[in-house]
matplotlib code that plots the C-alpha trace (Angstrom):
import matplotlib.pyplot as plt

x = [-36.5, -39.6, -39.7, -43.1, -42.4, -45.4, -44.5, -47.1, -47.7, -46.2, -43.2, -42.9, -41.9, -41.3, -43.8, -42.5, -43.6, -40.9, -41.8, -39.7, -39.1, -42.1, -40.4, -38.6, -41.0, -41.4, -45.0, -45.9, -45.1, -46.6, -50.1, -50.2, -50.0, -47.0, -46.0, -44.7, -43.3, -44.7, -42.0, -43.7, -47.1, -47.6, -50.2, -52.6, -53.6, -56.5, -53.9, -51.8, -54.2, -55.8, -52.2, -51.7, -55.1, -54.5, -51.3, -52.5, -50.3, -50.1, -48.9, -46.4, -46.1, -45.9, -42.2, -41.6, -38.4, -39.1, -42.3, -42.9, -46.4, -45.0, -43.7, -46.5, -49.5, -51.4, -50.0, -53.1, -55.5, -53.6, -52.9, -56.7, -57.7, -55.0, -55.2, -51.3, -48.7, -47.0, -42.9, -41.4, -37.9, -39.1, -37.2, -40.4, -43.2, -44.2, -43.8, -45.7, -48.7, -50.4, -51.1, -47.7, -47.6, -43.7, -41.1, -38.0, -34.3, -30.7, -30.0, -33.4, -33.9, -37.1, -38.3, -40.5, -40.1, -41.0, -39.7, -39.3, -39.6, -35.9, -33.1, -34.0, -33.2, -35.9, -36.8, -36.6, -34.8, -34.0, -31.8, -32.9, -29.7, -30.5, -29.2, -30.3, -29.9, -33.4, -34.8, -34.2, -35.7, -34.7, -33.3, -32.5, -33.2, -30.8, -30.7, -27.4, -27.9, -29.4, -27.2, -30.0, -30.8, -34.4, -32.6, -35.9, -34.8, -31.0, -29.3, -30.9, -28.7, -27.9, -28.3, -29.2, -31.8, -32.7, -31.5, -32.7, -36.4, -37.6, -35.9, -33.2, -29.5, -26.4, -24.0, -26.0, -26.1, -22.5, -22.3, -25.1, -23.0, -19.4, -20.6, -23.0, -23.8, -20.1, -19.6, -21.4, -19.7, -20.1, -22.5, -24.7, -28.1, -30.0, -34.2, -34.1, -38.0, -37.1, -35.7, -34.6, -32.5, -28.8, -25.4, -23.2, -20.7, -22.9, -23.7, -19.7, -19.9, -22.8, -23.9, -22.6, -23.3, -22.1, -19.1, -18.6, -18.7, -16.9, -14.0, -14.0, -15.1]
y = [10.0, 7.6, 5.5, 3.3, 1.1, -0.6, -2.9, -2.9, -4.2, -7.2, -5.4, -5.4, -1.1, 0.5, 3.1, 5.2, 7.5, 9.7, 11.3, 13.1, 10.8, 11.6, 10.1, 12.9, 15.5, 18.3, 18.5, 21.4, 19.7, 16.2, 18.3, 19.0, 17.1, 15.4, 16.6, 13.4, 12.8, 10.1, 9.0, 6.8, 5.6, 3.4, 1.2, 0.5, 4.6, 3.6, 1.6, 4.3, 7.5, 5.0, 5.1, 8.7, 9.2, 6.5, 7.8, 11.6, 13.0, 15.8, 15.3, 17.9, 16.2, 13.2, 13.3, 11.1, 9.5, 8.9, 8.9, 4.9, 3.9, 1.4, 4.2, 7.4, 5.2, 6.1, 10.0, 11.4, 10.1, 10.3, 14.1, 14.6, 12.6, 14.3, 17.5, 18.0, 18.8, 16.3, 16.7, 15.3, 16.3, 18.6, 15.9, 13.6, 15.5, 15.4, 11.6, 11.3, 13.3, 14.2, 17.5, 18.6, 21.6, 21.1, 20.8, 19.6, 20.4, 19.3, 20.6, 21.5, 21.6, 19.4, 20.3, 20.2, 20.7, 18.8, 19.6, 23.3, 24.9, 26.4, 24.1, 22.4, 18.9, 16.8, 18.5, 16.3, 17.4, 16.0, 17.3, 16.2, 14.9, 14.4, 10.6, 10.4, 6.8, 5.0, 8.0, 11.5, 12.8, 10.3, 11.5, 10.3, 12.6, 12.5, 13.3, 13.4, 14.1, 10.8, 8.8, 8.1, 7.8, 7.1, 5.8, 5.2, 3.1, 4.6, 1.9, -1.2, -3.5, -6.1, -4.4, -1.0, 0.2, -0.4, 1.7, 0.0, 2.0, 4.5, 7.2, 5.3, 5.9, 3.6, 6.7, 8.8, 5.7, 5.5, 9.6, 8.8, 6.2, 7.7, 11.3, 11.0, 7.3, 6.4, 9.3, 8.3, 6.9, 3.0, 4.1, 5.6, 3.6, 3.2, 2.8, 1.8, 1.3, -2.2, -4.4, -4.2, -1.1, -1.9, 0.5, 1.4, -1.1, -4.0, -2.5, -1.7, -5.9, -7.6, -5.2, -6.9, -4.1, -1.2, -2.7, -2.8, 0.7, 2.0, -0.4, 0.6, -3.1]
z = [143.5, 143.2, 140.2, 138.9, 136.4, 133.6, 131.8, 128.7, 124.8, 123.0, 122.7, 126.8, 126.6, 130.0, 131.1, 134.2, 137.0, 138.4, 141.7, 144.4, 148.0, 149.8, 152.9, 152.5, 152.0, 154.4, 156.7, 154.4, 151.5, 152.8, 152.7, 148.9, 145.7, 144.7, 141.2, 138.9, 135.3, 133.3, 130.7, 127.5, 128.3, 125.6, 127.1, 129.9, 129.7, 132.0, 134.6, 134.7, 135.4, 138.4, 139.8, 139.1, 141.4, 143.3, 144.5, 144.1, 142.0, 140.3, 136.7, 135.1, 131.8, 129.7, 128.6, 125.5, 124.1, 120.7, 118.9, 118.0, 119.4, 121.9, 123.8, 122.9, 122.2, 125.6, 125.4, 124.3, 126.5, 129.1, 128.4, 127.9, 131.5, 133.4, 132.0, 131.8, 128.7, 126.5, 125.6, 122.7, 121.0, 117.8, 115.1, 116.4, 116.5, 113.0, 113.6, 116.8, 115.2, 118.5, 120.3, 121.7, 124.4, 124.4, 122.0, 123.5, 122.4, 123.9, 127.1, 128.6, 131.9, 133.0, 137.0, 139.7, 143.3, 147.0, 149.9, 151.7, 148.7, 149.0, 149.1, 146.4, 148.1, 147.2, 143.6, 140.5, 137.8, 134.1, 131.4, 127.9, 125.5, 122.4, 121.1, 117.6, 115.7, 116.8, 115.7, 114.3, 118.0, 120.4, 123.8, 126.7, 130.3, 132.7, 136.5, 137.5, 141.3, 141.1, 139.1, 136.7, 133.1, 131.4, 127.7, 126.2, 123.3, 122.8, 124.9, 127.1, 129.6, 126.7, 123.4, 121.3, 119.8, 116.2, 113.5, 110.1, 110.7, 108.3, 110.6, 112.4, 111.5, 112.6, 112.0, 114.5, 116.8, 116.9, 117.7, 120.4, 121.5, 122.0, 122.6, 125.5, 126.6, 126.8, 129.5, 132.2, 135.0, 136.5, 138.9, 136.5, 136.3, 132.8, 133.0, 129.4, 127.0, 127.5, 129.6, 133.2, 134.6, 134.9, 135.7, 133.4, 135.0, 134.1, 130.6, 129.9, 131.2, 128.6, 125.9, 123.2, 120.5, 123.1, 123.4, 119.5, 119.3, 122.0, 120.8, 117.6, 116.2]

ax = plt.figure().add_subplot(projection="3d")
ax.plot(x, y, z, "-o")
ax.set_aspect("equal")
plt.show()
């Protein structure tokens, strides 16, 4: 798995582009379009689709997190330049109030393929789990062949999200918390909306407000 981090906005929210290894890509493969994921383009819509082309990609969706502007802001152009679907959890779709091909639910299966087309090898693949608390429809997608997470803004290297928003909830934090985030293993990587990627080891080391939960504090 490629990963393309932008940084964008006052807020400094993580925009990615997740592609399969192309090093590893078959001749065949090599010859056409590589298919991507773009997780929460919230800025810099114009920046982005030059890498998209730049890079020729082929994009098979705008995934979102969560619906706040600092993350979905640049969706809509982007879906209308790119010609390609947008994703969002159905708790934020009202929110997000843009067009939405997708509406995304806990334990979807989100996939493309590179490679010889039958192993499966290089193909990227994301389960959505739905972590409620910064919003109602927050979710975090998970590759576990990789030993990656995109958090959006669930959990970041030092801290949580908020939950005193109009939608945010400390109880479902907590369940987001113990229930899924807790479970992943050391060697588990986070790409959170903000802030630099970090494993779980360094997370279970410095997140202040993780740690509160997990212990019971």
């Amino acid at each position: 798995m490629e990963i393309k981090r932008f940084i964008g906005g006052i807020l400094q929210a993580n925009c990615y582009v997740v592609s399969p290894s192309r090093a590893k890509a078959t001749d065949s493969a090599a010859s056409a379009k590589t298919p991507c994921f773009i997780i929460d383009p919230g800025y810099y819509a114009p920046k982005i689709a030059k890498y998209i082309k730049d890079e020729d990609f082929a994009p098979a969706g705008i995934i979102l997190t969560h619906h706040h502007s600092d993350h979905s802001g640049a969706a809509a152009h982007l879906r209308k330049e790119l010609d390609c679907p947008v994703m969002i959890h159905r708790e934020d779709a009202d929110r997000y109030g843009g067009e939405v091909e997708r509406l995304l639910e806990e334990g979807d299966v989100l996939t493309f393929g590179c490679g010889d087309g039958k192993s499966g090898k290089h193909d990227v693949k994301l389960t959505v789990l739905h972590t409620p608390g910064h919003t109602r429809g927050g979710i975090c997608l998970l590759s576990e062949r990789d030993k990656v997470c995109f958090t959006g803004d669930t959990i970041f290297n030092v801290d949580l999200g908020r939950v005193d928003l109009d939608d945010g909830s400390y109880e479902e934090m907590v369940r987001s918390i113990t229930e899924v985030c807790d479970k992943w293993g050391n060697d588990m990587t986070i790409y959170p909306g903000h802030g630099d990627p970090a494993t779980m080891k360094t997370v279970r080391k410095i997140n202040l407000e993780f740690l509160e939960i997990v212990n019971g504090n």
